[in-house]
N, CA, C and O atoms as a GROMACS GRO file, in nm:
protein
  328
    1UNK      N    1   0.085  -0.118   0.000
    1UNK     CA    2   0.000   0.000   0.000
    1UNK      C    3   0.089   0.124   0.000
    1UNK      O    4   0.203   0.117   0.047
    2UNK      N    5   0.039   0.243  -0.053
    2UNK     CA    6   0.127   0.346  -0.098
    2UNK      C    7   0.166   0.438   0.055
    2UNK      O    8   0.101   0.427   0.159
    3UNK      N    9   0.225   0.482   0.044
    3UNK     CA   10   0.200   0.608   0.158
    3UNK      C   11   0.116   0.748   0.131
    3UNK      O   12   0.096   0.801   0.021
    4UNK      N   13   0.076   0.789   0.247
    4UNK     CA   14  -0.023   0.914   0.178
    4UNK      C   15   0.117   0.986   0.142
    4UNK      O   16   0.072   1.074   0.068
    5UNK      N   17   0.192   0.997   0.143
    5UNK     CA   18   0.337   1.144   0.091
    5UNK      C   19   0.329   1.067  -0.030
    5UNK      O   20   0.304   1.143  -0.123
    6UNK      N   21   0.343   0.901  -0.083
    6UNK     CA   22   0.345   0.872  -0.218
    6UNK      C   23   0.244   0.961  -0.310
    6UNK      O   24   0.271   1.053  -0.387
    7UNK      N   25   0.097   0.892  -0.272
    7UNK     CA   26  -0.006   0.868  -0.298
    7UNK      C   27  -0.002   1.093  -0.353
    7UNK      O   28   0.008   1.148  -0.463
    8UNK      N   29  -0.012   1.130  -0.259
    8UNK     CA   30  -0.046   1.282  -0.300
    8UNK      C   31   0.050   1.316  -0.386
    8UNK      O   32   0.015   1.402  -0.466
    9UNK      N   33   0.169   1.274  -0.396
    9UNK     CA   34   0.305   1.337  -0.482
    9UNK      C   35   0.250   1.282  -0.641
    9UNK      O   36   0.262   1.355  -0.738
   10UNK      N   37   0.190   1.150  -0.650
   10UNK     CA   38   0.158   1.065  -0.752
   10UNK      C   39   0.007   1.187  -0.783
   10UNK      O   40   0.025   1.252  -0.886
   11UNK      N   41  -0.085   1.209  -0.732
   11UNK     CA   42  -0.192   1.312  -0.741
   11UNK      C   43  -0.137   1.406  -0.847
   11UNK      O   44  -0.176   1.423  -0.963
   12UNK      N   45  -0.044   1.460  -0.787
   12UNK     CA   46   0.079   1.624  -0.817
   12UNK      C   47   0.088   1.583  -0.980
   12UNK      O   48   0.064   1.637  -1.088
   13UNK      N   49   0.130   1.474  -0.936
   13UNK     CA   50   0.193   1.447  -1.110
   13UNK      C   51   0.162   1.432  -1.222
   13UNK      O   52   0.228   1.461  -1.321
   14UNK      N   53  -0.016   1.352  -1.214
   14UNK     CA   54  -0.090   1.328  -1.299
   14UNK      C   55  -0.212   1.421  -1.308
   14UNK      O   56  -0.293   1.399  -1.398
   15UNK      N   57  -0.236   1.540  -1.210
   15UNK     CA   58  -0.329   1.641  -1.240
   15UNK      C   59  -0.223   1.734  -1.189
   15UNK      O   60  -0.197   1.731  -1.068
   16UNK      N   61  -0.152   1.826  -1.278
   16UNK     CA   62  -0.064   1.913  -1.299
   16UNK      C   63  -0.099   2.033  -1.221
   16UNK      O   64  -0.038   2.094  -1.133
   17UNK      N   65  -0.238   2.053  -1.290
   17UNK     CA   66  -0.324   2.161  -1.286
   17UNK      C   67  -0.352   2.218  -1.120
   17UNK      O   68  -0.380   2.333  -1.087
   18UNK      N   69  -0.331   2.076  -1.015
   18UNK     CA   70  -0.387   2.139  -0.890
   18UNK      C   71  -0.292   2.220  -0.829
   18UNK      O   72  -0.336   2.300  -0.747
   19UNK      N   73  -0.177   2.218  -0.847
   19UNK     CA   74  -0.090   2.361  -0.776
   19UNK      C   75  -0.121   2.492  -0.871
   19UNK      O   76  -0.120   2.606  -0.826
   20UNK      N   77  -0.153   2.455  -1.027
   20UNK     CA   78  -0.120   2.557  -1.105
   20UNK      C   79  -0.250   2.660  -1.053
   20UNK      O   80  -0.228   2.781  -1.047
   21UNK      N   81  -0.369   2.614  -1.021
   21UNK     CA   82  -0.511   2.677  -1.017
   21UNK      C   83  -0.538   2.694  -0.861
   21UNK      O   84  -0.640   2.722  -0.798
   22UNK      N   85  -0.374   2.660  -0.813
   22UNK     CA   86  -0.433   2.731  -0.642
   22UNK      C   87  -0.513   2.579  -0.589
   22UNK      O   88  -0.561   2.611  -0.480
   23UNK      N   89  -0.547   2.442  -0.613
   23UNK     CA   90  -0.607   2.394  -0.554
   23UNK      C   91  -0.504   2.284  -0.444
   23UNK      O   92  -0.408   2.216  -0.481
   24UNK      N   93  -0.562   2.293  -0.301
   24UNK     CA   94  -0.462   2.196  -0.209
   24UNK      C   95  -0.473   2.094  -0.208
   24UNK      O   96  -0.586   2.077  -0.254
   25UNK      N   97  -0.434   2.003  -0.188
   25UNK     CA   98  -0.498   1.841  -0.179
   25UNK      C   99  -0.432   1.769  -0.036
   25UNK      O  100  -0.321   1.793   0.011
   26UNK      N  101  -0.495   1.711  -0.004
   26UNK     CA  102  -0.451   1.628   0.135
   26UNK      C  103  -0.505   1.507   0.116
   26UNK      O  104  -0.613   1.482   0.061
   27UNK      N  105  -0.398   1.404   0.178
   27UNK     CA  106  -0.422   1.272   0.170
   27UNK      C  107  -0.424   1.229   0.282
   27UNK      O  108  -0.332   1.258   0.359
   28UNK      N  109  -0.538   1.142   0.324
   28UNK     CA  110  -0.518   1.093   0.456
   28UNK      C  111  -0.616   0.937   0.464
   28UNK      O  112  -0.730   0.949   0.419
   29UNK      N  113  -0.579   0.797   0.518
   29UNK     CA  114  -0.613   0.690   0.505
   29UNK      C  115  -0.700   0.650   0.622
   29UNK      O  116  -0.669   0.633   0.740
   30UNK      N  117  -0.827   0.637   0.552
   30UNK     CA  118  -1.003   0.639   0.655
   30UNK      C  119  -0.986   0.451   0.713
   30UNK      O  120  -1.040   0.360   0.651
   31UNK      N  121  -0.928   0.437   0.799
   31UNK     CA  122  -0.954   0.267   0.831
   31UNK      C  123  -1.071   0.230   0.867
   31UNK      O  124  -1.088   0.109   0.881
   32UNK      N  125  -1.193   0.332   0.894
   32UNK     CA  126  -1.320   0.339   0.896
   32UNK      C  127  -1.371   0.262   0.783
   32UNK      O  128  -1.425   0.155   0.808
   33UNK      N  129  -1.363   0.300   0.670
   33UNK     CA  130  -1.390   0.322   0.532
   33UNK      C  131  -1.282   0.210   0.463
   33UNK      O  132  -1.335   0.124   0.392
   34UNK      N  133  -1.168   0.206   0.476
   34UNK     CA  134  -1.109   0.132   0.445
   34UNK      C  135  -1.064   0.172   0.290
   34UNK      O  136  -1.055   0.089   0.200
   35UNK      N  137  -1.038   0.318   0.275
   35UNK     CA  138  -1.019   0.380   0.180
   35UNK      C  139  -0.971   0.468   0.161
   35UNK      O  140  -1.043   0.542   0.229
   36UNK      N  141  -0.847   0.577   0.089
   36UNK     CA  142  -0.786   0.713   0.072
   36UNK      C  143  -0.925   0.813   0.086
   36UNK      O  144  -1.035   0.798   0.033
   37UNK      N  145  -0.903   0.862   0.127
   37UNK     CA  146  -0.951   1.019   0.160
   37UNK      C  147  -0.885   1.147   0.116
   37UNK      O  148  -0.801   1.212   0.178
   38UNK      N  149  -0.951   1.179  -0.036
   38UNK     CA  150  -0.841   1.284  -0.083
   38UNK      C  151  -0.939   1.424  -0.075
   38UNK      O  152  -1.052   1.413  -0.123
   39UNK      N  153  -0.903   1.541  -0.023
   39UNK     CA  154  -0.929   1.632   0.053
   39UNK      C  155  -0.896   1.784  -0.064
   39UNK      O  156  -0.785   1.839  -0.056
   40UNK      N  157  -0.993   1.833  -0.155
   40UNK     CA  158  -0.924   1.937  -0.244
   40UNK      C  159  -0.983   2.047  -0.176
   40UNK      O  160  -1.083   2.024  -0.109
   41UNK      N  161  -0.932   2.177  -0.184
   41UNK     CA  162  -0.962   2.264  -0.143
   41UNK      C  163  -0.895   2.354  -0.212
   41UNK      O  164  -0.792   2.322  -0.273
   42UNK      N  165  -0.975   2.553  -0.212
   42UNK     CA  166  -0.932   2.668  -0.290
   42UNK      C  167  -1.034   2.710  -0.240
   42UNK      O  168  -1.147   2.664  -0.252
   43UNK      N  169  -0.982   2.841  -0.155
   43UNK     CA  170  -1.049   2.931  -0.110
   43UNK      C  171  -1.168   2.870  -0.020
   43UNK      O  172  -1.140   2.764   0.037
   44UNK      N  173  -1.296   2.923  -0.003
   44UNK     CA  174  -1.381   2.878   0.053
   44UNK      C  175  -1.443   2.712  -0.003
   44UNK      O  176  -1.511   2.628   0.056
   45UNK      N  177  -1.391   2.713  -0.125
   45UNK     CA  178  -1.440   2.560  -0.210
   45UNK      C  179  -1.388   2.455  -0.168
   45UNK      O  180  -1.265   2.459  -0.168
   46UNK      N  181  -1.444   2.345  -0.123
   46UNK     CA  182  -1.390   2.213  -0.116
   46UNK      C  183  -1.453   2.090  -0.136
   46UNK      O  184  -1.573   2.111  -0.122
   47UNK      N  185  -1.430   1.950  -0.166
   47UNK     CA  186  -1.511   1.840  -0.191
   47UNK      C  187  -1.359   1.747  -0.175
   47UNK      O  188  -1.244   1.767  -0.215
   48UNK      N  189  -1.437   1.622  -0.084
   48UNK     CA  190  -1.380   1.521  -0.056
   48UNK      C  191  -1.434   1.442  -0.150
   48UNK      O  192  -1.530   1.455  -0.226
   49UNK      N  193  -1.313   1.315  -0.122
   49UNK     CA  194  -1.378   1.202  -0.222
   49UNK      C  195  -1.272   1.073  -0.154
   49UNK      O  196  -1.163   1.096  -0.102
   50UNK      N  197  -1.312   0.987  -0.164
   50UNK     CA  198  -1.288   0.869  -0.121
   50UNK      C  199  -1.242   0.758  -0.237
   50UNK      O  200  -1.306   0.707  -0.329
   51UNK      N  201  -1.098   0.741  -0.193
   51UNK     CA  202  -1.028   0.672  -0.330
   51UNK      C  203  -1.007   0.498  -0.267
   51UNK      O  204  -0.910   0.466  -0.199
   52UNK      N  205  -1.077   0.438  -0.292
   52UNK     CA  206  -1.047   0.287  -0.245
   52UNK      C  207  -0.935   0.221  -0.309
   52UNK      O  208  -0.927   0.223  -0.432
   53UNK      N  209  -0.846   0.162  -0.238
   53UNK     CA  210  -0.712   0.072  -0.214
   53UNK      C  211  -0.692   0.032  -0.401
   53UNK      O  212  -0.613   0.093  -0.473
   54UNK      N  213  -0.752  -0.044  -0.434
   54UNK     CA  214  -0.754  -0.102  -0.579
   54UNK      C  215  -0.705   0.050  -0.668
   54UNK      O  216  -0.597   0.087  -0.713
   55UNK      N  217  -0.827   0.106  -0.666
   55UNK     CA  218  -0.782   0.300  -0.749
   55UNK      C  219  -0.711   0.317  -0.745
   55UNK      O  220  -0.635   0.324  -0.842
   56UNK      N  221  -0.673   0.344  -0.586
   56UNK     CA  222  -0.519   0.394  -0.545
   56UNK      C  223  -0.433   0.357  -0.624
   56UNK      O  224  -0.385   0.430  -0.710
   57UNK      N  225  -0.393   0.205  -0.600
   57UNK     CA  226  -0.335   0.165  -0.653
   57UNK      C  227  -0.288   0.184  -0.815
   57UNK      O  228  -0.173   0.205  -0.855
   58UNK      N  229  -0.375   0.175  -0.872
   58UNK     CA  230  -0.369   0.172  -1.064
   58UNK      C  231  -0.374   0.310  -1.069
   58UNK      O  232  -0.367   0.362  -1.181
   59UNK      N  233  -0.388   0.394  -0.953
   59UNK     CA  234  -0.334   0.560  -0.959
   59UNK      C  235  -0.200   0.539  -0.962
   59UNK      O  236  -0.145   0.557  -1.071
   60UNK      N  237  -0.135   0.508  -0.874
   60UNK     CA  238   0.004   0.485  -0.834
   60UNK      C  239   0.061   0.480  -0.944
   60UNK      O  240   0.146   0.560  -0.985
   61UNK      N  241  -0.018   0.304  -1.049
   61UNK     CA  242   0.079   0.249  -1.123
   61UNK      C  243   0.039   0.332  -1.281
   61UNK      O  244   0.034   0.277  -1.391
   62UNK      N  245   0.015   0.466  -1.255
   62UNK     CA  246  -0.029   0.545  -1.360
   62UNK      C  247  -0.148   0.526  -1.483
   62UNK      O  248  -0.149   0.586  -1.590
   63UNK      N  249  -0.238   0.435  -1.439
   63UNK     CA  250  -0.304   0.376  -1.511
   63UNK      C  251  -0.418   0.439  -1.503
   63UNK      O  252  -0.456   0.471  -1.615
   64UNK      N  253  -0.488   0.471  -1.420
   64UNK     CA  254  -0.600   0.535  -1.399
   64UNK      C  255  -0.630   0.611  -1.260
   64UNK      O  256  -0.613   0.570  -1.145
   65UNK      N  257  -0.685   0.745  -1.309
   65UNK     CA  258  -0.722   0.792  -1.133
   65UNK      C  259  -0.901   0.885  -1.225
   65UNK      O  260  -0.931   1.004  -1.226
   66UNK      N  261  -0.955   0.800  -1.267
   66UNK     CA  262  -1.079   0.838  -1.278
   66UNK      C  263  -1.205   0.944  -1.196
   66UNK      O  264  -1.264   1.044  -1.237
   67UNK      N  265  -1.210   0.886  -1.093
   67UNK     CA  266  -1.290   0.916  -1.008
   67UNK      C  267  -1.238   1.087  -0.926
   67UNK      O  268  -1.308   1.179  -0.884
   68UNK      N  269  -1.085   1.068  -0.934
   68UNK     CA  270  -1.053   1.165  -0.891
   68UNK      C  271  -1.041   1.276  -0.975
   68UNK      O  272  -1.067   1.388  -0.930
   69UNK      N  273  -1.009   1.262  -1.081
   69UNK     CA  274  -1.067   1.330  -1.179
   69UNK      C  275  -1.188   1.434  -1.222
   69UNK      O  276  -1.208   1.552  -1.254
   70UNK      N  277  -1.248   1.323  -1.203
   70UNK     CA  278  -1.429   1.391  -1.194
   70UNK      C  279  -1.411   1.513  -1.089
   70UNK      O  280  -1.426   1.631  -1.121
   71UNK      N  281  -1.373   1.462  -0.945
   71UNK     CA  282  -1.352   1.567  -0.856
   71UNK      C  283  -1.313   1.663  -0.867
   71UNK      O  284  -1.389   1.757  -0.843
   72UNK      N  285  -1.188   1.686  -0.906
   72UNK     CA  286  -1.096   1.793  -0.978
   72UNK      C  287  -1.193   1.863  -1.056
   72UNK      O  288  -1.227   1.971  -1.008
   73UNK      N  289  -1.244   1.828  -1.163
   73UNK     CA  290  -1.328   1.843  -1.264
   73UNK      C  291  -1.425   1.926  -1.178
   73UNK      O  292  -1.434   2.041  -1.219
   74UNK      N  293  -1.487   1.902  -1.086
   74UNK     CA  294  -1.654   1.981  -1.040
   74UNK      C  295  -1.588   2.068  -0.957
   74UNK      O  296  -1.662   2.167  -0.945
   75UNK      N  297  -1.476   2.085  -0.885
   75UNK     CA  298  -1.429   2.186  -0.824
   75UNK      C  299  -1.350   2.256  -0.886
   75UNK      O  300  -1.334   2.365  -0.831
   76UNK      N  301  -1.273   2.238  -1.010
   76UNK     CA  302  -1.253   2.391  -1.103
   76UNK      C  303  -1.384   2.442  -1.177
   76UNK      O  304  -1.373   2.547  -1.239
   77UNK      N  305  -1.491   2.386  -1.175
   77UNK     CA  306  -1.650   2.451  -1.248
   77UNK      C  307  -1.710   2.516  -1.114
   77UNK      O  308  -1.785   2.614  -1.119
   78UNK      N  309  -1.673   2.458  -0.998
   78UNK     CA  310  -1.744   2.565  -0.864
   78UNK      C  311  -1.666   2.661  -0.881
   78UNK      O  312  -1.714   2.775  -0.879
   79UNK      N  313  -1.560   2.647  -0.896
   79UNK     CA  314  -1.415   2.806  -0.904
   79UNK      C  315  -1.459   2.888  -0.993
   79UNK      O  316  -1.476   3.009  -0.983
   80UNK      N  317  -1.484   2.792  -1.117
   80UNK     CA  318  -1.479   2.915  -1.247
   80UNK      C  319  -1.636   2.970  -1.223
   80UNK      O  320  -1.659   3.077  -1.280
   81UNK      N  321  -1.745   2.914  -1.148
   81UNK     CA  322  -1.881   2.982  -1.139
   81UNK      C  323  -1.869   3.163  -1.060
   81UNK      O  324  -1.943   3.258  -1.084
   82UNK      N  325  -1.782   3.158  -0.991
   82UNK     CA  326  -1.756   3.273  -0.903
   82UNK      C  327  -1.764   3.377  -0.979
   82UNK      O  328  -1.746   3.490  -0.932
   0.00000   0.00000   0.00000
């Protein structure tokens, strides 16, 4: 399993865009949930999303980070609504 310092650096790399547009990201692992907890934020805007172990993973191995995506995606359209 990755580390959250992997896991967010791997984030950095494959959505470029979140330092460039001001957005923060935090990684932190829900044993509740049994799943990444990735945390975006800019300015007053924010939306969590919950990245399960498998994702993670084929995030890691550069293959896909779909879901997180989408996220990214609805929180630069809350930004650009302002």
């Amino acid at each position: 399993m990755a580390t959250k310092e992997e896991l967010c650096s791997k984030i950095k790399e494959v959505f470029p865009d979140i330092g460039a547009c001001g957005i923060d990201v935090e990684v932190d692992y829900d044993d509740t949930n049994k799943a990444w907890v990735v945390d975006l934020k800019k300015d007053q805007h924010e939306l969590k999303t919950f990245l399960e172990e498998p994702e993670a993973q084929q995030c890691m191995e550069g293959k896909q980070c779909v879901s997180l995506g989408l996220q990214i995606a609805e929180l630069r359209r809350n930004i650009d609504q302002l």
